[in-house]
C-alpha positions as CSV (number, residue, x, y, z in Angstrom):
1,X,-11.5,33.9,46.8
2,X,-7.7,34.2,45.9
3,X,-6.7,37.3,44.9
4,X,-3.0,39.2,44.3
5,X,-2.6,42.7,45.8
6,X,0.3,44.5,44.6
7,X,1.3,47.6,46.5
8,X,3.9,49.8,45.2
9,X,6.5,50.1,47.9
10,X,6.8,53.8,49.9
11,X,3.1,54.6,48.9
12,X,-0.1,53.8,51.1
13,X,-2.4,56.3,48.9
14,X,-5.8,53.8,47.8
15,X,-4.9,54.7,44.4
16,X,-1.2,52.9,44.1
17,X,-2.9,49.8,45.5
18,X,-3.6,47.4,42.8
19,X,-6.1,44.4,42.7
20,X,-5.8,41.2,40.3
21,X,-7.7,38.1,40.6
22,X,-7.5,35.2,38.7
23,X,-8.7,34.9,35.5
24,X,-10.9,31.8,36.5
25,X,-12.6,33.4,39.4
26,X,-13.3,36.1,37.2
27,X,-14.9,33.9,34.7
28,X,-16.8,31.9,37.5
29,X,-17.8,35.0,38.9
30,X,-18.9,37.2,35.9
31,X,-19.5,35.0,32.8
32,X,-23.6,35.1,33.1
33,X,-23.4,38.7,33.9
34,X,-21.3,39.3,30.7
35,X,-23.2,37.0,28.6
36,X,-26.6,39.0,29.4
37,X,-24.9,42.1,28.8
38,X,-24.0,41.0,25.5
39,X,-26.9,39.1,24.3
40,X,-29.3,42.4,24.8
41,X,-26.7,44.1,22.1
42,X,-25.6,40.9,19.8
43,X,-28.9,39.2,20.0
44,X,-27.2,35.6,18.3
45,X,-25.8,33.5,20.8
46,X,-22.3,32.4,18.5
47,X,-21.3,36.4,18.5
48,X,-22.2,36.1,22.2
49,X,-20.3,33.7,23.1
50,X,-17.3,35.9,20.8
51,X,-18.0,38.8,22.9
52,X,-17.7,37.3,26.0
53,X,-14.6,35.2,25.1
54,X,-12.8,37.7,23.6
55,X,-13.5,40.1,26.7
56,X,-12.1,37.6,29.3
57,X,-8.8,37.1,27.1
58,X,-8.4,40.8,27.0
59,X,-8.5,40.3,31.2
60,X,-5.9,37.7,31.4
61,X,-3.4,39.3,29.0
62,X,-4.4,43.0,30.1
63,X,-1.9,44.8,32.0
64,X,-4.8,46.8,33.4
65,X,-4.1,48.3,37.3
66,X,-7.4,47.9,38.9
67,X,-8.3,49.3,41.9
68,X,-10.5,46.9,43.8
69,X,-13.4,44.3,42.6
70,X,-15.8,47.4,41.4
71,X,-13.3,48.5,39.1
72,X,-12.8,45.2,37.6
73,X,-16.5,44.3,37.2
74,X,-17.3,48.1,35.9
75,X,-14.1,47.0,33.3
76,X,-15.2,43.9,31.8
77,X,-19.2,45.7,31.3
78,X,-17.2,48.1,29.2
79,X,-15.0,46.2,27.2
80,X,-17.8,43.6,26.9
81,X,-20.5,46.3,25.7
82,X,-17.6,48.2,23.1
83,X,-16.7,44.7,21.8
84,X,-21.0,43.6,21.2
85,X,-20.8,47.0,19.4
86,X,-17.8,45.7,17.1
87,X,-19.6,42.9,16.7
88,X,-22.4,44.6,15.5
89,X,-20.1,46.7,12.9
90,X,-18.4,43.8,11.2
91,X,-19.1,43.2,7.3
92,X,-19.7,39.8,8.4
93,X,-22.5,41.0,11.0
94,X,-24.1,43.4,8.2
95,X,-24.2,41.3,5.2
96,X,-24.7,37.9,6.6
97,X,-28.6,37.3,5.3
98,X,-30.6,34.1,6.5
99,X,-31.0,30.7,4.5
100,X,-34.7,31.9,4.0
101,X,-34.4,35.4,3.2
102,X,-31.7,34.4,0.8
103,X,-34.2,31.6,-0.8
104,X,-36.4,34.1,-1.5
105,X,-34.6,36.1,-3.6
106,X,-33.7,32.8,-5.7
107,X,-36.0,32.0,-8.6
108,X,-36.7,28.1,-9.0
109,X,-38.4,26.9,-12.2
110,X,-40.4,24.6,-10.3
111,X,-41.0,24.0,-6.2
112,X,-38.4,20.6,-6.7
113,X,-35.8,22.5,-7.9
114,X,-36.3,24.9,-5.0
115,X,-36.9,22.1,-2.6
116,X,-33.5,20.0,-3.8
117,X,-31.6,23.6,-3.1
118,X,-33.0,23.7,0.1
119,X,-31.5,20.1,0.7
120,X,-28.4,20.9,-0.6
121,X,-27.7,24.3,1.8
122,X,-27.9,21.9,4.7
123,X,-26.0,19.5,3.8
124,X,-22.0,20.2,5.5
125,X,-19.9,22.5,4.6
126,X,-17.5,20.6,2.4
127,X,-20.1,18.5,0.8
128,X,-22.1,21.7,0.3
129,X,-19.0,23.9,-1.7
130,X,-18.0,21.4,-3.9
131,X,-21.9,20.1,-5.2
132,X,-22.9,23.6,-5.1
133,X,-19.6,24.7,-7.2
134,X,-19.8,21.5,-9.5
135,X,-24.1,21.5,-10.1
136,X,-25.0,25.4,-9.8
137,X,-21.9,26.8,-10.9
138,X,-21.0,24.4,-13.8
139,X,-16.8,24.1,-12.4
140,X,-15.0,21.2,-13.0
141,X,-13.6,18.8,-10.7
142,X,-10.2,20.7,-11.7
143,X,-11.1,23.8,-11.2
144,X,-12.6,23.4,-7.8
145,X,-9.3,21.7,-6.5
146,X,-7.9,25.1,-7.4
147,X,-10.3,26.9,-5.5
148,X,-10.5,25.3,-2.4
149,X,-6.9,24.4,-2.5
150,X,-7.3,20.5,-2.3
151,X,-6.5,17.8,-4.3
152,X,-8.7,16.7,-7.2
153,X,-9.3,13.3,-6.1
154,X,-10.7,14.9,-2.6
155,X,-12.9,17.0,-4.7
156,X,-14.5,13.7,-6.0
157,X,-14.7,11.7,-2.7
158,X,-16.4,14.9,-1.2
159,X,-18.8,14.7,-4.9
160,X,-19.4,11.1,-3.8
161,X,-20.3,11.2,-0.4
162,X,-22.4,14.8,-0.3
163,X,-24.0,12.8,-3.5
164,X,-24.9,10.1,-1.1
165,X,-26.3,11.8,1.8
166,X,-28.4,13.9,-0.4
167,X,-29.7,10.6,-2.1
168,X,-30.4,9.4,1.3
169,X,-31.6,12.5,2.7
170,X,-34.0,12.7,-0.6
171,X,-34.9,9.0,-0.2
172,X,-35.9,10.1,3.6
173,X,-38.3,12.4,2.6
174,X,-39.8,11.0,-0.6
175,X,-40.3,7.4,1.5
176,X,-42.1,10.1,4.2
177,X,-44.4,11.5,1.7
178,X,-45.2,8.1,-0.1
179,X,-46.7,6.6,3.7
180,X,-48.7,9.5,4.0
């Protein structure tokens, strides 16, 4: 294991002797403790993952003194358990609702019109905004140019192609039901 002591010079007291290891061997050596840590707060692997990221940069551009390995591993458990707590407290983290919990609080006329929603929420992101803008929310190809900041003829080639993989994605499921 490679690590950098630094001693201050004239001084031999414990406390003035300060311990740095590399950020990899850090990683190598505490990333599934950290992760564990952090998954009994976070409980969603993506904020996890965050957590634990955001924790080792904090190591690697610290200018903490540490006073031997201990110290180090009893540092990263804290930063890593305060940051899974800011996780926790983000408006993101508080307000973000499931695709199912927000589906229920939608009203359909019928279960094809909830069905073609559902279809539509999974389809990718930039396919998604611009059908969902242009079909639920009644914007022109204009005006959603000006909201997502791109041009109007990329508004209509994303149109076209989440068009197409909804017809094909439709087509899937009403050729499944028609064998059964």
């Amino acid at each position: 294991m490679n690590c950098v002591i630094i001693e201050r010079p004239f001084n031999t007291r414990k406390e003035d002797v300060t311990m740095r290891l590399p950020t990899q061997t850090v990683i190598q050596m505490y990333q599934d403790n950290l992760f564990r840590i952090a998954f009994s707060i976070c409980q969603n692997r993506e904020d996890v993952e965050d957590v634990v990221q955001e924790t080792f940069l904090r190591y690697h551009s610290g200018a903490v003194d540490f006073n031997d390995e201990m110290h180090i591993r009893a540092w990263l458990i804290r930063v890593t358990i305060n940051q899974s707590k800011n996780m926790l407290r983000t408006f993101w983290h508080r307000n973000r609702t499931s695709l199912e919990d927000y589906m229920e609080q939608l009203n359909f006329s019928d279960t094809e019109s909830q069905e073609l929603f559902e279809t539509v929420m999974k389809l990718p992101e930039k396919y998604r905004t611009v059908i969902h803008l242009f079909y639920y929310e009644d914007y022109s190809i204009k005006e959603i140019a000006d909201i997502l900041k791109i041009s109007e003829s990329n508004v209509k080639v994303r149109l076209n192609r989440g068009r197409t993989v909804l017809r094909d994605t439709l087509k899937e499921a009403w050729d499944y039901e028609q064998s059964e």
